[in-house]
N, CA, C and O atoms as CSV, one atom per row, in Angstrom:
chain,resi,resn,atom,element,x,y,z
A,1,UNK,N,N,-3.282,-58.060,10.148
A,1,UNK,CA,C,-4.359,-57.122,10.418
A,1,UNK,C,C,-5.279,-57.657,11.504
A,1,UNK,O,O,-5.000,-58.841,11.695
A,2,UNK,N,N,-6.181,-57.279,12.219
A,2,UNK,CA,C,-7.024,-57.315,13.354
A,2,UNK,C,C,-8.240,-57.647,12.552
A,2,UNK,O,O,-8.308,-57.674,11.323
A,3,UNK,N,N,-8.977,-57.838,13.216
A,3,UNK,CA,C,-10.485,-58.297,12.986
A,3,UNK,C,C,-11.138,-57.446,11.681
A,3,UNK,O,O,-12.200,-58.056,11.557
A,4,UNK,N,N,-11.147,-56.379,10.607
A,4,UNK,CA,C,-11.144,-55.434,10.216
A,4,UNK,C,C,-11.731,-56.199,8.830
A,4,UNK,O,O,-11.387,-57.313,8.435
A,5,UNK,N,N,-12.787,-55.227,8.153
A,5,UNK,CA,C,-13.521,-55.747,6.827
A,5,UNK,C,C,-12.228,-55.828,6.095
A,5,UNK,O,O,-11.087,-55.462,6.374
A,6,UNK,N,N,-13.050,-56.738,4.529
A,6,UNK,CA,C,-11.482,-56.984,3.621
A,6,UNK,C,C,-12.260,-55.873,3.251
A,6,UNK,O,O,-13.318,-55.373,3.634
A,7,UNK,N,N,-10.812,-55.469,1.773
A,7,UNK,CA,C,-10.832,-54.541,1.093
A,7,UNK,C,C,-12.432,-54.909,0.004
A,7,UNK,O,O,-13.143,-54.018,-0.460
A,8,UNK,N,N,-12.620,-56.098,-0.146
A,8,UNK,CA,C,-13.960,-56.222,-0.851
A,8,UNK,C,C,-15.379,-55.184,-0.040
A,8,UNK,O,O,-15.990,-54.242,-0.546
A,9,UNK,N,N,-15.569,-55.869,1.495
A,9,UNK,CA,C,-16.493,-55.188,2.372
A,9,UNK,C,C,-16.390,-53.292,2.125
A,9,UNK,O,O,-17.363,-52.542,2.045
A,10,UNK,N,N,-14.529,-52.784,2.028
A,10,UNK,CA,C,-14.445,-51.733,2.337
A,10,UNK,C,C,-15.305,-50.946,0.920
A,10,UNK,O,O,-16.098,-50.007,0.984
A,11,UNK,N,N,-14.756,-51.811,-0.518
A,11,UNK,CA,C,-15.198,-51.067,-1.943
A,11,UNK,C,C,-16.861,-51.405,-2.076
A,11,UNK,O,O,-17.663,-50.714,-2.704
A,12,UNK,N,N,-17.169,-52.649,-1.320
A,12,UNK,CA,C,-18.449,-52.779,-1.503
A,12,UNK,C,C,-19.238,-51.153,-0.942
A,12,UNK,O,O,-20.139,-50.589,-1.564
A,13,UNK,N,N,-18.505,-50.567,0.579
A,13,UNK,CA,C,-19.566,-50.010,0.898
A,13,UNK,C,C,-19.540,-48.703,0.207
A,13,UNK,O,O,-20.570,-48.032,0.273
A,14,UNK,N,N,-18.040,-48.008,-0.762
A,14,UNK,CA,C,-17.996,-47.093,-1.375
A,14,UNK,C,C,-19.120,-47.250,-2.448
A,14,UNK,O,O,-20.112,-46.522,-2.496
A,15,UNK,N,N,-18.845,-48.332,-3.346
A,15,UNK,CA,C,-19.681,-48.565,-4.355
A,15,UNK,C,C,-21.238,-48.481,-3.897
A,15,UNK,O,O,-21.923,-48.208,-4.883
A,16,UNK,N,N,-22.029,-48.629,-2.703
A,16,UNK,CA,C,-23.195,-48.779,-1.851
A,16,UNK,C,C,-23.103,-46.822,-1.485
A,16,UNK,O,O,-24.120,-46.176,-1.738
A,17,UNK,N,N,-22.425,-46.414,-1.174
A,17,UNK,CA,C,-22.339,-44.817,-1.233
A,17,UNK,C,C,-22.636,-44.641,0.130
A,17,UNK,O,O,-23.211,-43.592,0.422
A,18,UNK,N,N,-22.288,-45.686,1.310
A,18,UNK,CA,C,-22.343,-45.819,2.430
A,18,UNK,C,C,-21.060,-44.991,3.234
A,18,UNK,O,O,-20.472,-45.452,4.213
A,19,UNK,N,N,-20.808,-43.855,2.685
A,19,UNK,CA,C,-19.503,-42.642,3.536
A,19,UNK,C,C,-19.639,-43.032,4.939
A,19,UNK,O,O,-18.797,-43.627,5.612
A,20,UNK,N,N,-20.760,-42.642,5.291
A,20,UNK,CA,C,-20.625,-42.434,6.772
A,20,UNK,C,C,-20.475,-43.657,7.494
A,20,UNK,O,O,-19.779,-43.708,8.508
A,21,UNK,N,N,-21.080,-44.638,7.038
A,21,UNK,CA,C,-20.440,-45.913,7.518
A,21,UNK,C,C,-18.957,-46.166,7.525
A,21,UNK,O,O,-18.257,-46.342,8.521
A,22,UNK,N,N,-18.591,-46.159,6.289
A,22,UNK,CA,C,-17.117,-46.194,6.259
A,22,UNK,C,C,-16.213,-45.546,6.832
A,22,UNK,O,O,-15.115,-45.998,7.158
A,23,UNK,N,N,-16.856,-43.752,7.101
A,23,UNK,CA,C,-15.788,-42.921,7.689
A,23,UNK,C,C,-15.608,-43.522,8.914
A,23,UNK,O,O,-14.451,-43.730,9.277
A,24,UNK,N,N,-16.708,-43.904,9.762
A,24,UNK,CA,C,-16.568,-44.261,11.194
A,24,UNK,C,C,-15.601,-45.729,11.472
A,24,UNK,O,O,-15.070,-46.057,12.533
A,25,UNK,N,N,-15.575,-46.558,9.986
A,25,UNK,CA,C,-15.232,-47.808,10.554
A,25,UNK,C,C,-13.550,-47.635,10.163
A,25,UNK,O,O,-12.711,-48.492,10.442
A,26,UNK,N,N,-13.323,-46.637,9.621
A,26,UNK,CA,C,-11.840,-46.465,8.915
A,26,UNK,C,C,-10.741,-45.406,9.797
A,26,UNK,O,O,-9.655,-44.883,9.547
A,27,UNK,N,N,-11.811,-45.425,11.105
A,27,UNK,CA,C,-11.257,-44.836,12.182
A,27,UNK,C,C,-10.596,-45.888,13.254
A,27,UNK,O,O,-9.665,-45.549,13.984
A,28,UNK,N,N,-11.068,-46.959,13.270
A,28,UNK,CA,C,-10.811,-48.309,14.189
A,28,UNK,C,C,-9.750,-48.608,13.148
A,28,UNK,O,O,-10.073,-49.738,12.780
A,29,UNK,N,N,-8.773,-48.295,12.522
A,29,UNK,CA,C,-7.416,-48.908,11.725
A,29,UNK,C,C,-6.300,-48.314,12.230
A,29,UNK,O,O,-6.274,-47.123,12.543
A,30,UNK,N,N,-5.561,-48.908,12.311
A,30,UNK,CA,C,-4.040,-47.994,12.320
A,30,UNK,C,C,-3.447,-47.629,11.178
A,30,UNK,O,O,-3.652,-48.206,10.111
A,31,UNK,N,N,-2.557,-46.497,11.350
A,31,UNK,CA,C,-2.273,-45.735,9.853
A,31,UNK,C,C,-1.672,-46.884,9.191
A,31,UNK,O,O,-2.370,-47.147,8.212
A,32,UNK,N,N,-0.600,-47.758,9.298
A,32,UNK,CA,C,0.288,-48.953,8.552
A,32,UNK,C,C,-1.172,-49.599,8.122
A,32,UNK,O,O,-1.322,-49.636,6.901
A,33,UNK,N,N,-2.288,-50.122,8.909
A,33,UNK,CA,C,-3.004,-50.687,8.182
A,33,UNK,C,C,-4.217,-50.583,6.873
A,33,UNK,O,O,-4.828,-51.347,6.125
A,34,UNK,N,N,-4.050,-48.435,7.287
A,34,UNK,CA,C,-4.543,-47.448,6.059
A,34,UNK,C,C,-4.039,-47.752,4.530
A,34,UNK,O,O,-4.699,-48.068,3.541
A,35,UNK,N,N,-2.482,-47.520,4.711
A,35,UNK,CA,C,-1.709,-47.515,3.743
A,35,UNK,C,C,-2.003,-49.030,2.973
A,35,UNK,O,O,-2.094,-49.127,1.749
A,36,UNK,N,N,-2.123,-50.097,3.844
A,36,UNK,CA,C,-2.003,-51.064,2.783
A,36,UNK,C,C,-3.177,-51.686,2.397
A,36,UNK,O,O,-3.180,-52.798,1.867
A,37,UNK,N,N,-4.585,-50.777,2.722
A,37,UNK,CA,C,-5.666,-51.095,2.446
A,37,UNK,C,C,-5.606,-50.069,1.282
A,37,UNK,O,O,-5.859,-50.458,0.141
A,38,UNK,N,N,-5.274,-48.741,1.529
A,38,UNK,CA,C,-5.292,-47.942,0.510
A,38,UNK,C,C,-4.399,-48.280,-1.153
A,38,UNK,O,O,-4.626,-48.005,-2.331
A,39,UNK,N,N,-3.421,-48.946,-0.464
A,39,UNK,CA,C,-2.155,-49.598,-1.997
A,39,UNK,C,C,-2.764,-50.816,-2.804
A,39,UNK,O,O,-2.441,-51.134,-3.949
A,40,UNK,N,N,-3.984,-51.629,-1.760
A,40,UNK,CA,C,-4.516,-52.435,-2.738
A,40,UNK,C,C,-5.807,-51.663,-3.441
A,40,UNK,O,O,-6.323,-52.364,-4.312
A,41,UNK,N,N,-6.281,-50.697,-3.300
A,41,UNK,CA,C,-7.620,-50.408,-3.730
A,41,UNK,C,C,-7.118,-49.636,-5.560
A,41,UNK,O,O,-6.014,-49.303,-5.989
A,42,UNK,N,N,-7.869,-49.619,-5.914
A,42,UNK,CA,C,-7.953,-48.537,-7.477
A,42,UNK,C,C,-7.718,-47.160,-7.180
A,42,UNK,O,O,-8.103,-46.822,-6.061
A,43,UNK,N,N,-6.973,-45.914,-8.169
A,43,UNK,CA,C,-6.845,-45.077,-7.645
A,43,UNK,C,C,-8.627,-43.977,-7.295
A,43,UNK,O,O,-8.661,-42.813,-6.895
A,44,UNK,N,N,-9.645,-44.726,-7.570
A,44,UNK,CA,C,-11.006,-43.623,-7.313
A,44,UNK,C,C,-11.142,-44.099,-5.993
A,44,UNK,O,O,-11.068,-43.183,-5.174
A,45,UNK,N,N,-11.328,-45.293,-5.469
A,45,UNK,CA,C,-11.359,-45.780,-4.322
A,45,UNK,C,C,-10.431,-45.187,-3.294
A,45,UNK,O,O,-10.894,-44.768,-2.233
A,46,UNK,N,N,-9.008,-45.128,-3.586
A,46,UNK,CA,C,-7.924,-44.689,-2.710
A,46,UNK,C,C,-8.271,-43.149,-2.706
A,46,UNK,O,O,-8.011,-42.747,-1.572
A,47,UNK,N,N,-8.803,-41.987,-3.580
A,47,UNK,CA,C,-8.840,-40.987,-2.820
A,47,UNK,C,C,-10.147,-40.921,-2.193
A,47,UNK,O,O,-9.923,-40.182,-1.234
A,48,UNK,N,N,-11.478,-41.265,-2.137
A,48,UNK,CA,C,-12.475,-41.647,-1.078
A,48,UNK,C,C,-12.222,-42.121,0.038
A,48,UNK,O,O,-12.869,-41.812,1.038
A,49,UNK,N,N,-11.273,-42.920,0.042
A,49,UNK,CA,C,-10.744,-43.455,1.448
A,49,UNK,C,C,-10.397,-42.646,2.079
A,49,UNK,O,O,-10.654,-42.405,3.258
A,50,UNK,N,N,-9.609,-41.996,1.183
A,50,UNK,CA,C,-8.307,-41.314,2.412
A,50,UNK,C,C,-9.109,-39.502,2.621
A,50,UNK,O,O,-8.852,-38.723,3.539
A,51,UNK,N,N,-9.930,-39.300,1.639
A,51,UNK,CA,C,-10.866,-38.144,1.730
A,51,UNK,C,C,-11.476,-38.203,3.477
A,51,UNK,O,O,-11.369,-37.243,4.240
A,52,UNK,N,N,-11.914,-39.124,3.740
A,52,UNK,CA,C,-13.125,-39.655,4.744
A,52,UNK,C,C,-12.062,-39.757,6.463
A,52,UNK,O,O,-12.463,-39.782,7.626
A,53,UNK,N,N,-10.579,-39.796,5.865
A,53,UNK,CA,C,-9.956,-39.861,7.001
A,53,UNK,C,C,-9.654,-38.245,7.802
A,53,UNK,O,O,-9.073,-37.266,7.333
A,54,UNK,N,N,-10.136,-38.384,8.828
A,54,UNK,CA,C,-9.723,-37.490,10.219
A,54,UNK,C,C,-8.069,-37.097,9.675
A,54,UNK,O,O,-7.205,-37.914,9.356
A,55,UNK,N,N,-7.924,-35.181,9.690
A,55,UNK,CA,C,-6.994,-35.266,9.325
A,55,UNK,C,C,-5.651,-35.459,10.033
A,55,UNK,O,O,-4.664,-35.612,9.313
A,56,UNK,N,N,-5.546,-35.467,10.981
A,56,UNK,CA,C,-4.360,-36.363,11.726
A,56,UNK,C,C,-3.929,-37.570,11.325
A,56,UNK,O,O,-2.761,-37.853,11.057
A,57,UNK,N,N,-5.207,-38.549,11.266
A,57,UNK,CA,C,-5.340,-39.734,10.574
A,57,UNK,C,C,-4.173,-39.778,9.040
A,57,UNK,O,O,-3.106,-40.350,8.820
A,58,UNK,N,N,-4.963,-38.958,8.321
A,58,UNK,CA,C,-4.876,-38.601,6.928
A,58,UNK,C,C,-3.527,-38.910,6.557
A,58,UNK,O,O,-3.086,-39.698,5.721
A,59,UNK,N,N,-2.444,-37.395,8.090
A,59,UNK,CA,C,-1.837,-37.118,7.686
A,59,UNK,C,C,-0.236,-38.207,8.185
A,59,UNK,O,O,0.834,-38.123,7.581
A,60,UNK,N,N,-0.502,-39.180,9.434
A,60,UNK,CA,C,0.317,-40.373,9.613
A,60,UNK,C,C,-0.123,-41.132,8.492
A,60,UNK,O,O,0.934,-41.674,8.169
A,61,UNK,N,N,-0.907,-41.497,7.755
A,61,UNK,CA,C,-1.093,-42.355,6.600
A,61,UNK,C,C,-0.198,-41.609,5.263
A,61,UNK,O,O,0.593,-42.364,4.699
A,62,UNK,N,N,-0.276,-40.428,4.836
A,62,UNK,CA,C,-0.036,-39.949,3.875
A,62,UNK,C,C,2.231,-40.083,4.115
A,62,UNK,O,O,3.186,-40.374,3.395
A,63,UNK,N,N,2.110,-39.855,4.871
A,63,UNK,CA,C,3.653,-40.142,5.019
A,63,UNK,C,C,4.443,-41.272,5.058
A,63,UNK,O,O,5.666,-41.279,5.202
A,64,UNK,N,N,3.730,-42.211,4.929
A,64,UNK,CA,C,3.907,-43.716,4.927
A,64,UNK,C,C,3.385,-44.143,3.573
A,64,UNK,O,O,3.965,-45.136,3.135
A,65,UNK,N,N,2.364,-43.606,2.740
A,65,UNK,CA,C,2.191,-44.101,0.962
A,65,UNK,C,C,3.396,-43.876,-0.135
A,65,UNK,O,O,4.140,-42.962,-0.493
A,66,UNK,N,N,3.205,-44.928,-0.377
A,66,UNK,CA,C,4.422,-44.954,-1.828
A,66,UNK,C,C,4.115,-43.073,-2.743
A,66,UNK,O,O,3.013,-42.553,-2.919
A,67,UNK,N,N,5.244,-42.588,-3.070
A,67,UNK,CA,C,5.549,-41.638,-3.281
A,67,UNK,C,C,4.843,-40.814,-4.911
A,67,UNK,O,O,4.786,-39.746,-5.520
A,68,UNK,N,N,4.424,-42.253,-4.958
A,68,UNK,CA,C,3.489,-42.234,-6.261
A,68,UNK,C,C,1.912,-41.874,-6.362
A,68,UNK,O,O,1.291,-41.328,-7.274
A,69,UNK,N,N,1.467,-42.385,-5.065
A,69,UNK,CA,C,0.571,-42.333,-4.133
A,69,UNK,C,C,-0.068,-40.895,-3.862
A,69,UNK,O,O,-1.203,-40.497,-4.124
A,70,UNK,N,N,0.935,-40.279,-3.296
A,70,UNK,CA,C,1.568,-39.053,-2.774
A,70,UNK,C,C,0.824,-38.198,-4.070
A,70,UNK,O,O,-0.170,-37.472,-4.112
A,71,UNK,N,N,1.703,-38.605,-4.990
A,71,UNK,CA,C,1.943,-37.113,-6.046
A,71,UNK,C,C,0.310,-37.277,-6.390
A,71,UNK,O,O,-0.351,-36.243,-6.486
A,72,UNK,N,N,-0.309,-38.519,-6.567
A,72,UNK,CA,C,-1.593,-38.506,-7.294
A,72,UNK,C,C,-2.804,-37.775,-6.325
A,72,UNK,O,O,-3.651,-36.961,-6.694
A,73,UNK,N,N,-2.591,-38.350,-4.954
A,73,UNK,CA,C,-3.185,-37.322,-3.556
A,73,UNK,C,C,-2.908,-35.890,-3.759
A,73,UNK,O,O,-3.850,-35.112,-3.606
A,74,UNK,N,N,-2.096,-35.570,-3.986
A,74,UNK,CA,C,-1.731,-33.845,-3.890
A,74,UNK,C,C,-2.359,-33.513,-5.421
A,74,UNK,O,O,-3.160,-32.578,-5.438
A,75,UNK,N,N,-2.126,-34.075,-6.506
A,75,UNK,CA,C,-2.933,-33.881,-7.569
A,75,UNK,C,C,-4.377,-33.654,-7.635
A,75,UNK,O,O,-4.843,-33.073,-8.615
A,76,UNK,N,N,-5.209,-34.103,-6.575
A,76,UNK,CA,C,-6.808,-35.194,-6.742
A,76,UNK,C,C,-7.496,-34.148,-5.525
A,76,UNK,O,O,-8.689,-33.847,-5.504
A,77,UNK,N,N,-6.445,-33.660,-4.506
A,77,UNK,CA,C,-7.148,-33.306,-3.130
A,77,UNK,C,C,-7.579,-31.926,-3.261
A,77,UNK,O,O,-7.190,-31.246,-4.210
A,78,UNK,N,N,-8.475,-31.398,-2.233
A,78,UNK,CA,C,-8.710,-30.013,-2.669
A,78,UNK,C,C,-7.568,-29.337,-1.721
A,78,UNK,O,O,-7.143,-29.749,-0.642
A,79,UNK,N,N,-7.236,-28.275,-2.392
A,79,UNK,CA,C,-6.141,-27.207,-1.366
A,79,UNK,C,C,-6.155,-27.527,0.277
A,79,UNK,O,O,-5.242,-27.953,0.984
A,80,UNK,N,N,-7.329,-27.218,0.570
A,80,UNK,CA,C,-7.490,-27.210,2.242
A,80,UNK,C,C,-7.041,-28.495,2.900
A,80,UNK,O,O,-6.438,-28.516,3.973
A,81,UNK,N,N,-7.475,-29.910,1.971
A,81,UNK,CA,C,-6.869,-31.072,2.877
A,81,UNK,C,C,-5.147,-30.717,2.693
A,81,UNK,O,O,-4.438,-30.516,3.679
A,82,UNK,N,N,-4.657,-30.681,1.375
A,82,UNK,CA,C,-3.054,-30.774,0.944
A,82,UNK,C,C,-2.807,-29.631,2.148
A,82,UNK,O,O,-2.394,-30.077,3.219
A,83,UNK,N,N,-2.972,-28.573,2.071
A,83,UNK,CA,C,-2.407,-27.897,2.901
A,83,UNK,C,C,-2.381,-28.244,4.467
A,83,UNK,O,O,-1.388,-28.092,5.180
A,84,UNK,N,N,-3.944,-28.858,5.003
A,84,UNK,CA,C,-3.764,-29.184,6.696
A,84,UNK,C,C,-2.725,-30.531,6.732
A,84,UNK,O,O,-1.864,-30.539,7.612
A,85,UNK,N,N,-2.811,-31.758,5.703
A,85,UNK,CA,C,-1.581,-32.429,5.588
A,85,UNK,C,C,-0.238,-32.030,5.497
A,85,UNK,O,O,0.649,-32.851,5.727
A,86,UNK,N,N,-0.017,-31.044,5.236
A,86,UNK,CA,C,1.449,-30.565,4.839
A,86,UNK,C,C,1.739,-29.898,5.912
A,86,UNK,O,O,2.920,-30.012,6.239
A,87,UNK,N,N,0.945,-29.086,6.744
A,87,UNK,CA,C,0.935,-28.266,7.930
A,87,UNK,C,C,0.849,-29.284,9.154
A,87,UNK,O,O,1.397,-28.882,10.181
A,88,UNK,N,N,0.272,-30.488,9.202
A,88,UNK,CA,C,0.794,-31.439,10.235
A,88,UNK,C,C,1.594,-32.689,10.068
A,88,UNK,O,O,1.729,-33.576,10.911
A,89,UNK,N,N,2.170,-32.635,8.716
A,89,UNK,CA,C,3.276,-33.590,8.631
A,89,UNK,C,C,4.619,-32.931,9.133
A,89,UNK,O,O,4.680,-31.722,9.356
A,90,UNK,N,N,5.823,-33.887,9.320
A,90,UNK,CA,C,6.565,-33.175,10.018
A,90,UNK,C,C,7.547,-32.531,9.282
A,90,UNK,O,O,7.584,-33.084,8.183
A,91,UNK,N,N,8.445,-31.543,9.349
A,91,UNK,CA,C,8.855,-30.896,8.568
A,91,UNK,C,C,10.090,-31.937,7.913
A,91,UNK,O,O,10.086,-31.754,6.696
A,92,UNK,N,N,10.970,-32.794,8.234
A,92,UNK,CA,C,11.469,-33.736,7.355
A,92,UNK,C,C,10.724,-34.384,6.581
A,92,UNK,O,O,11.271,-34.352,5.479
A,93,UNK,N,N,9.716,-34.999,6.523
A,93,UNK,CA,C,8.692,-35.868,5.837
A,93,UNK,C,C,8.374,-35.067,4.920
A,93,UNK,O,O,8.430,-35.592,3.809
A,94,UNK,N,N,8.018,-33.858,4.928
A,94,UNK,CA,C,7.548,-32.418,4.413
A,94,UNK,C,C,8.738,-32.394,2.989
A,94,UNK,O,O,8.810,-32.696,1.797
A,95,UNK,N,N,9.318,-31.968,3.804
A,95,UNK,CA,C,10.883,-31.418,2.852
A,95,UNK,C,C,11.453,-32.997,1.620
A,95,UNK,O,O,11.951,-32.921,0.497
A,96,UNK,N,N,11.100,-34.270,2.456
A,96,UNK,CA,C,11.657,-34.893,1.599
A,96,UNK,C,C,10.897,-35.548,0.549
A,96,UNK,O,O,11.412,-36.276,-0.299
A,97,UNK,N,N,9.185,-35.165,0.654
A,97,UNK,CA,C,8.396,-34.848,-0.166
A,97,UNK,C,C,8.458,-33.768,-1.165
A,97,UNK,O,O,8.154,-33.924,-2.348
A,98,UNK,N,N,8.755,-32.966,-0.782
A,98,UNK,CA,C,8.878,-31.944,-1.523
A,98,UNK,C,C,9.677,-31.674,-2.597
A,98,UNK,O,O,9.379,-30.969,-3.561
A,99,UNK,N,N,11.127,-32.497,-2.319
A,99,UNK,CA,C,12.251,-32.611,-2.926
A,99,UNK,C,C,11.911,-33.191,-4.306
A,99,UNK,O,O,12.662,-33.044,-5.270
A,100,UNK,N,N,10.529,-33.980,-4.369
A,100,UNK,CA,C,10.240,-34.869,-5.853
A,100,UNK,C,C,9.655,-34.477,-6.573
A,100,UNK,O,O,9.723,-34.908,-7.724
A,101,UNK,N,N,8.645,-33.281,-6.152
A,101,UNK,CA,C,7.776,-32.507,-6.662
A,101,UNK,C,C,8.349,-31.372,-7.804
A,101,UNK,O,O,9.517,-30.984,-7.845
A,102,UNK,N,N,7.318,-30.955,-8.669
A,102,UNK,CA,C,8.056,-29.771,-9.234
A,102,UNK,C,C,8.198,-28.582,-9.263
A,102,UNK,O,O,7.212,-27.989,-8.824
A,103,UNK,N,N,9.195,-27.802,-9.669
A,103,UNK,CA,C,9.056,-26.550,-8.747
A,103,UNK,C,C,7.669,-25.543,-8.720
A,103,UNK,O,O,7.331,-25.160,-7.600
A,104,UNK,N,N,7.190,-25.280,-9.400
A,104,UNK,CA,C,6.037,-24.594,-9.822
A,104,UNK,C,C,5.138,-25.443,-8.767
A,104,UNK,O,O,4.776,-24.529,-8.026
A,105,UNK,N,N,4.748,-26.231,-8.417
A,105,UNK,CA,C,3.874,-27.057,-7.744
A,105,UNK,C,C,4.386,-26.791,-6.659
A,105,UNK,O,O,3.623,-26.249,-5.860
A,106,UNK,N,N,5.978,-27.073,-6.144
A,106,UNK,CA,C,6.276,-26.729,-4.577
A,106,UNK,C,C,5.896,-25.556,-4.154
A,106,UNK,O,O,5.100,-25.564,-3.215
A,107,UNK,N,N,6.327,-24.257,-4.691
A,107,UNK,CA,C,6.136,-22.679,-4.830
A,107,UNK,C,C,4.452,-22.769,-4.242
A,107,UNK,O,O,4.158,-22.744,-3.047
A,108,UNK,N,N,3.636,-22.859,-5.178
A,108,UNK,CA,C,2.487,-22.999,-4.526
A,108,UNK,C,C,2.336,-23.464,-3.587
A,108,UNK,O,O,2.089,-22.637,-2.710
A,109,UNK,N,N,2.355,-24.536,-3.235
A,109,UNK,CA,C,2.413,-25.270,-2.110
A,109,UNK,C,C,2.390,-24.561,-1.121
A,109,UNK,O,O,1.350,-24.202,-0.570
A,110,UNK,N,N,4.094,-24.113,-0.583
A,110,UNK,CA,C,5.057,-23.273,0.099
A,110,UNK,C,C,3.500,-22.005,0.502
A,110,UNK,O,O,3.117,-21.857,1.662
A,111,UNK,N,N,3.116,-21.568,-0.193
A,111,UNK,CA,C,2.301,-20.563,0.053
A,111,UNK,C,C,1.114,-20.366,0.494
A,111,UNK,O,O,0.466,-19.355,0.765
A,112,UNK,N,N,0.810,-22.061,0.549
A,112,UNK,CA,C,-0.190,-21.946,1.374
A,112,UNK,C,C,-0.141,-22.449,2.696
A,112,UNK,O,O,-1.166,-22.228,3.342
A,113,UNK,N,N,0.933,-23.179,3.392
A,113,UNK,CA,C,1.443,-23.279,4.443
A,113,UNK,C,C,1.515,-22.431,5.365
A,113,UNK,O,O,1.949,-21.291,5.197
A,114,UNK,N,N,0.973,-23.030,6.772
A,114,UNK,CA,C,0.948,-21.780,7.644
A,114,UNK,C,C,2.501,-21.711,8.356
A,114,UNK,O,O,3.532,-22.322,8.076
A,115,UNK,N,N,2.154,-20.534,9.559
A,115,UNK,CA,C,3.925,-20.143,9.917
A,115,UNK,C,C,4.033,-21.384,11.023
A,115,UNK,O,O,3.102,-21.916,11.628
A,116,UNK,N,N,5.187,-21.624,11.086
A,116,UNK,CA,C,5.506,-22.732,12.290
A,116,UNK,C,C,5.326,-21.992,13.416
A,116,UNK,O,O,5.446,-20.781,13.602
A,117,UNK,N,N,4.736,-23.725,14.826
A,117,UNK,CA,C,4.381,-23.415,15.609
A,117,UNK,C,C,5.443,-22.921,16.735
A,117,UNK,O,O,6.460,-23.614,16.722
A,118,UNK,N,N,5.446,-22.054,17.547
A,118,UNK,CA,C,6.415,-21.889,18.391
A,118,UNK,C,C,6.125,-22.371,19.605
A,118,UNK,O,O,6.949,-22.287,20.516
């Protein structure tokens, strides 16, 4: 990793209720270095984190978390992030996400997805 707070600095500043600090400094990371800040944190911590991320950001990080990760994010998030994640992940990443999920949960999903871009 690069010069970058530990994960102590990062929970200190959640626990301090310092968002806006954090959103700005969790922008200077690369997504590989999201994911494995996000895999060591607790799961209340890991969706604050990844809440606070730019969703482009969000959505190269979210395709790279353990699949477990995944299901608890799509569980925890409100509609509008799951859906702009699902709408800029790529459609393999998409599909082979999808494949683990259950059907009743994909169906929904599926429906809130916008039409592909041409």
């Amino acid at each position: 990793m690069n010069q970058h707070p530990t994960t102590d600095h990062i929970t200190s500043l959640i626990q301090e209720g310092e968002f806006f600090k954090l959103k700005e400094l969790l922008k200077k990371f690369e997504p590989a270095e999201l994911v494995e800040l996000i895999e060591q944190e607790e799961e209340r911590e890991q969706l604050i984190i990844f809440r606070l991320l730019p969703l482009s950001l969000a959505t190269q990080v979210f395709e790279y978390l353990d699949l477990e990760v995944q299901k608890h994010f799509l569980a925890n998030l409100s509609q509008e992030k799951i859906t702009g994640i699902l709408n800029e992940m790529s459609p393999d990443d998409r599909t082979a996400l999808l494949e683990f999920l259950p059907d009743d949960f994909v169906k929904e999903l599926i429906q809130t997805l916008s039409e592909p871009r041409v």
